[in-house]
KOLLUM-644838 format. One record per residue: residue number from 1; x, y, z of N, C-alpha, C in turn; residue in three letters. Coordinates in Angstrom, 3 decimals. Each point is the difference from the previous one (the first is absolute). Layout:
N
+-----+----------+----------+----------+----------+----------+----------+----------+----------+----------+------+
:  nr :    neast :   nnorth :      nup :   caeast :  canorth :     caup :    ceast :   cnorth :      cup : rest :
+-----+----------+----------+----------+----------+----------+----------+----------+----------+----------+------+
: NUM :        X :        Y :        Z :        X :        Y :        Z :        X :        Y :        Z :  Ala :
...
+-----+----------+----------+----------+----------+----------+----------+----------+----------+----------+------+
REM end
This chain:
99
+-----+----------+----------+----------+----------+----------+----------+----------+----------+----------+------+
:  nr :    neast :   nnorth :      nup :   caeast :  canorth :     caup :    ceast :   cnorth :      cup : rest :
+-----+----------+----------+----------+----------+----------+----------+----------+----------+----------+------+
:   1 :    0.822 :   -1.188 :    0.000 :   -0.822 :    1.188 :    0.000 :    0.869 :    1.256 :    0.000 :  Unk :
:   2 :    0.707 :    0.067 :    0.710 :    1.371 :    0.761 :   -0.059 :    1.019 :    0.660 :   -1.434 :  Unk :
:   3 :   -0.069 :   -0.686 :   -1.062 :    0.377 :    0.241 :   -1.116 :   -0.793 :    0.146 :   -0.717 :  Unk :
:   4 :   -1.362 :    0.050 :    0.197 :   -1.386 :    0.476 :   -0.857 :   -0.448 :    1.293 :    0.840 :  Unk :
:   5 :    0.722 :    0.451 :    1.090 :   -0.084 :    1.600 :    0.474 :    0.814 :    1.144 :   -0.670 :  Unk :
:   6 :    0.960 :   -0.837 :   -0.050 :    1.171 :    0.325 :   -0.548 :    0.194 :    0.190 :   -1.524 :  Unk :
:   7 :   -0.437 :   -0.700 :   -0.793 :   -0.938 :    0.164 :   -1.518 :   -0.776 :    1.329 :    0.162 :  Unk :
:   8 :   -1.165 :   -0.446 :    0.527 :   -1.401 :    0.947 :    0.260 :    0.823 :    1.323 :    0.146 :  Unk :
:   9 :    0.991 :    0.638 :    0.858 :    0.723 :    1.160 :    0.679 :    0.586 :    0.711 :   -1.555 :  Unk :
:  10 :    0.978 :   -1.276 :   -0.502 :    0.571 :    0.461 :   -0.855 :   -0.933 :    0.762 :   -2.042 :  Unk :
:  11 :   -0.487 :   -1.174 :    0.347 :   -1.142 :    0.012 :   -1.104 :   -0.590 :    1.696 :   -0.074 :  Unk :
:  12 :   -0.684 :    0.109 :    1.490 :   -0.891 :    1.141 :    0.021 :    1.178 :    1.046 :   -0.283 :  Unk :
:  13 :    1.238 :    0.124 :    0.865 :    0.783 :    1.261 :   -0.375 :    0.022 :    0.325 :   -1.469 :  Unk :
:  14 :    0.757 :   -1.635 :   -0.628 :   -0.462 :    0.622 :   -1.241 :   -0.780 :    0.942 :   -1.517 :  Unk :
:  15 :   -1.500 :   -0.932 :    0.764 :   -0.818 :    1.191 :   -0.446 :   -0.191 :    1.228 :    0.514 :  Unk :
:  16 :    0.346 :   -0.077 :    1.030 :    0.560 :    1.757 :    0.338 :    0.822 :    0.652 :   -0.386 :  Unk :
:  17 :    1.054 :   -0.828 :   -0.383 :    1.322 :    0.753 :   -0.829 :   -0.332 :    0.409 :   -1.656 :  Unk :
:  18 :   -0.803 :   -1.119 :   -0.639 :   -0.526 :    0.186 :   -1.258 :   -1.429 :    1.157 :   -0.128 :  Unk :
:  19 :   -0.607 :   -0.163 :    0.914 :   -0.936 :    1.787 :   -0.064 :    0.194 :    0.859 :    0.554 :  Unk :
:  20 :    0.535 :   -0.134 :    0.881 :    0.775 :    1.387 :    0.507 :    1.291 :    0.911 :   -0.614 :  Unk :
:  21 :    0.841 :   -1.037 :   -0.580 :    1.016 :    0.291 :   -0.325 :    0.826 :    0.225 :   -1.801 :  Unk :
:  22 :   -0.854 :   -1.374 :   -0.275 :    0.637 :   -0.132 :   -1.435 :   -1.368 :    0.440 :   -0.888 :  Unk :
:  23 :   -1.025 :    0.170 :    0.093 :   -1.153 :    0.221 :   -0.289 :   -0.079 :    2.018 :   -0.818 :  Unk :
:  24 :    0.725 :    0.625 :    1.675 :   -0.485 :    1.314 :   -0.327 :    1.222 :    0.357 :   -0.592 :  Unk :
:  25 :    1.621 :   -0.663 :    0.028 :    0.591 :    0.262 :   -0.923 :    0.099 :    0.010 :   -1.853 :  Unk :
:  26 :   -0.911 :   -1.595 :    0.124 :   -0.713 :   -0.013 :   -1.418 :   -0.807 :    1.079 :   -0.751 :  Unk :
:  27 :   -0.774 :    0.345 :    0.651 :   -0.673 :    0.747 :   -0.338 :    0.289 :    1.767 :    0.744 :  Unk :
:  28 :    0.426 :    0.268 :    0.447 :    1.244 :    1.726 :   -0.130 :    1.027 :    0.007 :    0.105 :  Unk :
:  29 :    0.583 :   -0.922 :    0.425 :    1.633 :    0.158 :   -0.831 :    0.196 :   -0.989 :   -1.315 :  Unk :
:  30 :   -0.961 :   -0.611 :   -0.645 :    0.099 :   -0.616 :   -1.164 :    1.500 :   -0.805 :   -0.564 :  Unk :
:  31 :    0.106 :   -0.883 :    1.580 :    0.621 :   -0.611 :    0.443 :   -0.786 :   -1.923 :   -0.440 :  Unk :
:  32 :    0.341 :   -0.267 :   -0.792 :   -0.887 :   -1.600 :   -0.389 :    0.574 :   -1.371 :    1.026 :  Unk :
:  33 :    1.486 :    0.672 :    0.347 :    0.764 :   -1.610 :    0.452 :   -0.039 :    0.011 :    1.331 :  Unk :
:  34 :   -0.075 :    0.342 :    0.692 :   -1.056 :   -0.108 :    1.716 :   -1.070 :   -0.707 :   -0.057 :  Unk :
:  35 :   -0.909 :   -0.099 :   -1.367 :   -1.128 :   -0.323 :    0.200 :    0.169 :   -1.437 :   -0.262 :  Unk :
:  36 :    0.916 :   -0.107 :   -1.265 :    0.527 :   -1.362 :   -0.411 :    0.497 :   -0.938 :    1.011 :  Unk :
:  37 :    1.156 :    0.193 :    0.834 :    0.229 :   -0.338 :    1.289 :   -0.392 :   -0.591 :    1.042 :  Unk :
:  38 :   -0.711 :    1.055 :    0.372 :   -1.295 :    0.180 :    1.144 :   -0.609 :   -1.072 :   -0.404 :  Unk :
:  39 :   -0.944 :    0.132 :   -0.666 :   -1.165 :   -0.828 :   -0.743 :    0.659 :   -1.808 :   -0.539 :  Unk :
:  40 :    0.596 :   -0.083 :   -0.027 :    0.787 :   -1.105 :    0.013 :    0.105 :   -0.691 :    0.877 :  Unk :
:  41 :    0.871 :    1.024 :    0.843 :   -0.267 :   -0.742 :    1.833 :   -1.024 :    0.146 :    0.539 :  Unk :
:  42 :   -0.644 :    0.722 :   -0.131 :   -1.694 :   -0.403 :    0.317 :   -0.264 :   -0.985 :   -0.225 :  Unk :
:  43 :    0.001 :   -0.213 :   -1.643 :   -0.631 :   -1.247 :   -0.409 :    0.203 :   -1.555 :    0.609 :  Unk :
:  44 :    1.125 :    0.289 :    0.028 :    0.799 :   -1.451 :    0.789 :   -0.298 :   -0.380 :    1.125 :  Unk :
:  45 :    0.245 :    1.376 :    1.062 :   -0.475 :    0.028 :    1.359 :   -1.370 :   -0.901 :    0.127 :  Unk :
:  46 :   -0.552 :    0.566 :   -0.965 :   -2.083 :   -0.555 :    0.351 :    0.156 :   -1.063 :   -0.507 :  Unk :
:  47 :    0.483 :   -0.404 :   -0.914 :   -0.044 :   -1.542 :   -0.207 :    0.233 :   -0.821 :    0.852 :  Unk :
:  48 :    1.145 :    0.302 :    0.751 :    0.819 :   -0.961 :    1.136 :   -0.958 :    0.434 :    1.185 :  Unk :
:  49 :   -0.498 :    1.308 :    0.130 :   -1.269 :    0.107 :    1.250 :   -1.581 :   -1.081 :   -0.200 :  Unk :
:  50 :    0.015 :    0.053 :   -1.468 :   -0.995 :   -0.688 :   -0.409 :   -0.109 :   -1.475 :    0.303 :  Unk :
:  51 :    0.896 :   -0.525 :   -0.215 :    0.561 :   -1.335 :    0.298 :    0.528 :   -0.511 :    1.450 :  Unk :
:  52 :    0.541 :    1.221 :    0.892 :   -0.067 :   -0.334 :    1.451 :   -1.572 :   -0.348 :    0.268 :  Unk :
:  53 :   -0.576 :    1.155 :   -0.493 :   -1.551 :    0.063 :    0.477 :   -0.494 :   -1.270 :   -0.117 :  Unk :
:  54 :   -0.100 :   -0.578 :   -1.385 :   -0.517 :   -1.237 :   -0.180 :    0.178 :   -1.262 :    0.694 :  Unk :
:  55 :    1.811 :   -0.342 :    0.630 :    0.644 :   -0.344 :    0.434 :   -0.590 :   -0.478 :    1.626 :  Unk :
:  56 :   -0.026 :    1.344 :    0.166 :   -0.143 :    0.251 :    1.407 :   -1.626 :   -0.083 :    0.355 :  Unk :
:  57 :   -1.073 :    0.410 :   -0.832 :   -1.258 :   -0.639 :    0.406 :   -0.357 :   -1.405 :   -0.135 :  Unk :
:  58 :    0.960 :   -0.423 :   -0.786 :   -0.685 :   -2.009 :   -0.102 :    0.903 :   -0.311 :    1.322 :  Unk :
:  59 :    0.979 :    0.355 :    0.690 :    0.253 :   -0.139 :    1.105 :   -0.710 :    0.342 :    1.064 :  Unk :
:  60 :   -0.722 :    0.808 :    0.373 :   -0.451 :    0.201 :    0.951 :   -1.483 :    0.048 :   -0.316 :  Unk :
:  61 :   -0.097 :   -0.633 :   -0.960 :   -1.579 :   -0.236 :   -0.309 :   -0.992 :    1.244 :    0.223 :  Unk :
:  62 :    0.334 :    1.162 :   -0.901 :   -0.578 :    1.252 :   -0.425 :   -1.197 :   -0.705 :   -0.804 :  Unk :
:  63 :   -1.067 :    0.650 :    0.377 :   -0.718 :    0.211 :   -1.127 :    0.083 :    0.866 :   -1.508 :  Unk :
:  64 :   -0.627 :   -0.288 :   -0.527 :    0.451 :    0.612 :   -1.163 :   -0.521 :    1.624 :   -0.442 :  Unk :
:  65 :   -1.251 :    0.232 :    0.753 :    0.118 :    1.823 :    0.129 :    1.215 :    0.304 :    1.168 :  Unk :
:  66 :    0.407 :   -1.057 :    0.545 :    1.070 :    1.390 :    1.080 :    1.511 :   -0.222 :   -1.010 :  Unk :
:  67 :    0.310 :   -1.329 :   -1.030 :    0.774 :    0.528 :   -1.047 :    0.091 :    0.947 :   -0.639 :  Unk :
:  68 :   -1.449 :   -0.011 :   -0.805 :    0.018 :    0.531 :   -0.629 :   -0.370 :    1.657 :    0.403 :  Unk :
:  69 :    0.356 :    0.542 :    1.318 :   -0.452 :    1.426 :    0.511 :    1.478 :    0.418 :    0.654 :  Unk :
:  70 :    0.836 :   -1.511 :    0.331 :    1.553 :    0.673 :    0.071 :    0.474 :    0.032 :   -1.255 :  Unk :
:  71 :   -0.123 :   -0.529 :   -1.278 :    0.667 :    0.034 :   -0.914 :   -0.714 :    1.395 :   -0.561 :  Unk :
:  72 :   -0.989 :    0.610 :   -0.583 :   -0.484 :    0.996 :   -0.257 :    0.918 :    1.066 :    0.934 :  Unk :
:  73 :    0.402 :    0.128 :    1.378 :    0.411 :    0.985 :    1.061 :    1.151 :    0.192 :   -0.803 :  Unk :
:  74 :    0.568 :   -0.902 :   -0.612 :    1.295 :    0.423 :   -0.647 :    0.301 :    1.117 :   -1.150 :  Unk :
:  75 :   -1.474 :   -0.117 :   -0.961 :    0.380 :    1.197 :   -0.576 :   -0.617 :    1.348 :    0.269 :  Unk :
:  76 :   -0.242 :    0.243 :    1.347 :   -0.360 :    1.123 :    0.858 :    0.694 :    0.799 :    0.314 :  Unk :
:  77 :    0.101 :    1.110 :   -0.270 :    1.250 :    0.511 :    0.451 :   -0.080 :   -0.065 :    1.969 :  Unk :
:  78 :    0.646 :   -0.056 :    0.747 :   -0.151 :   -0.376 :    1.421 :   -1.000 :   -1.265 :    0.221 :  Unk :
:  79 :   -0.312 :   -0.714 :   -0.638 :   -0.233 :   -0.893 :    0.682 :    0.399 :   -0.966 :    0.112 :  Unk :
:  80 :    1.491 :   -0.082 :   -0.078 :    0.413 :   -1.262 :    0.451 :    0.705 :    0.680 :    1.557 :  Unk :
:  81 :   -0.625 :    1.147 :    0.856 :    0.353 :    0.010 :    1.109 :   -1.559 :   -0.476 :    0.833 :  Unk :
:  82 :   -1.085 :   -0.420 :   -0.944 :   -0.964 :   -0.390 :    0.591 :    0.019 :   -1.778 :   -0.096 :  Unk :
:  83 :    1.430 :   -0.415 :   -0.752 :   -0.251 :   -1.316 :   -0.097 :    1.034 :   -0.321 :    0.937 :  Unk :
:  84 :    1.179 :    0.728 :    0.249 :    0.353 :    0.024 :    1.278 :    0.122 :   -0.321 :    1.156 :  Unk :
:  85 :   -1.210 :    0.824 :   -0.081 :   -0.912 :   -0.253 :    1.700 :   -0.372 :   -1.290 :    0.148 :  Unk :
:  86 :   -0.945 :   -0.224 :   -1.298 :   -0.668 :   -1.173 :    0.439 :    0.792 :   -1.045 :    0.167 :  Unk :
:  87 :    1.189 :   -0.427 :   -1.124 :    0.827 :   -0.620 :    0.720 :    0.749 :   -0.167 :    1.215 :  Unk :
:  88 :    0.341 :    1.199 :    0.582 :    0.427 :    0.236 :    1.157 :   -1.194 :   -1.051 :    1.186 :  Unk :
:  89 :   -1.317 :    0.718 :   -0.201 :   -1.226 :   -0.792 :    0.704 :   -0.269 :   -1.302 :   -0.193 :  Unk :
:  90 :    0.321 :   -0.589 :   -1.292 :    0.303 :   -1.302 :   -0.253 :    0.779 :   -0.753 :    1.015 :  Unk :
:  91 :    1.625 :    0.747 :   -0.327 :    1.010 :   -0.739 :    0.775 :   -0.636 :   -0.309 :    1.703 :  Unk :
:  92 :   -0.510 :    1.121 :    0.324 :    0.521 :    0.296 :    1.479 :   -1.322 :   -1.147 :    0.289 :  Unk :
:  93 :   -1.084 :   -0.199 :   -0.377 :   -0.844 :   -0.655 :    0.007 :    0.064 :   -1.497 :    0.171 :  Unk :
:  94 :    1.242 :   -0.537 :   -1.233 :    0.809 :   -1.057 :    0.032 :    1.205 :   -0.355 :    0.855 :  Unk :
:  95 :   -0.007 :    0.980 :    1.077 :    1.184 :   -0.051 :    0.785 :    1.241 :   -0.096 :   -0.514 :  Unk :
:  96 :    0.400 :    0.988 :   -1.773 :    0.983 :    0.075 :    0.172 :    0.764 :    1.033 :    0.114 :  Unk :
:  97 :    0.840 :    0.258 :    0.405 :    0.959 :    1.371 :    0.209 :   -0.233 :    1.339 :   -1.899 :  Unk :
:  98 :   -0.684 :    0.693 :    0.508 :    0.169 :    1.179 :   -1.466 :    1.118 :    0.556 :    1.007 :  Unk :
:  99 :    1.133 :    0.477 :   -1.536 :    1.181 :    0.674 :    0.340 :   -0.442 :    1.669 :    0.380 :  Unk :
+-----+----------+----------+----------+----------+----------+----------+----------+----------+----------+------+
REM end
């Protein structure tokens, strides 16, 4: 669960780095290769978040709206600090140590 927080953390910065950052350079500093970049590692990021997700609900026997409502959180901008939590509430629930 621990390396699917850790995904989720990284994942979301990403899309924070790609609309916050490489987004408004695209478009006023007419800057294209930030976006190229960015958007790349985005892309990758969510795949490998996508696949923890999947991963990680046939393990712990998720239903398939709470998959499919953490996997949606991902392309939210902030909400993978709401998937977070719930993991966090997961763990502690399961008695195991969240870092």
């Amino acid at each position: 669960m621990k390396p699917f927080r850790l995904v989720s953390l990284v994942e979301g910065a990403s899309l924070l780095v790609l609309l916050s950052g490489a987004v408004p350079l695209r478009y006023y500093g007419g800057l294209h290769g930030p976006v190229w970049y960015a958007g790349w590692t985005h892309g990758l990021l969510f795949l490998t978040y996508g696949g923890f997700a999947l991963a990680i609900s046939h393990l712990r026997e998720w239903s398939v709206l709470r998959w499919l409502a953490i996997f949606l959180l991902g392309a939210v901008p902030f909400g993978f600090l709401v998937v977070d939590a719930q993991l966090r509430r997961s763990m502690e629930a399961a008695g195991e140590s969240p870092p």
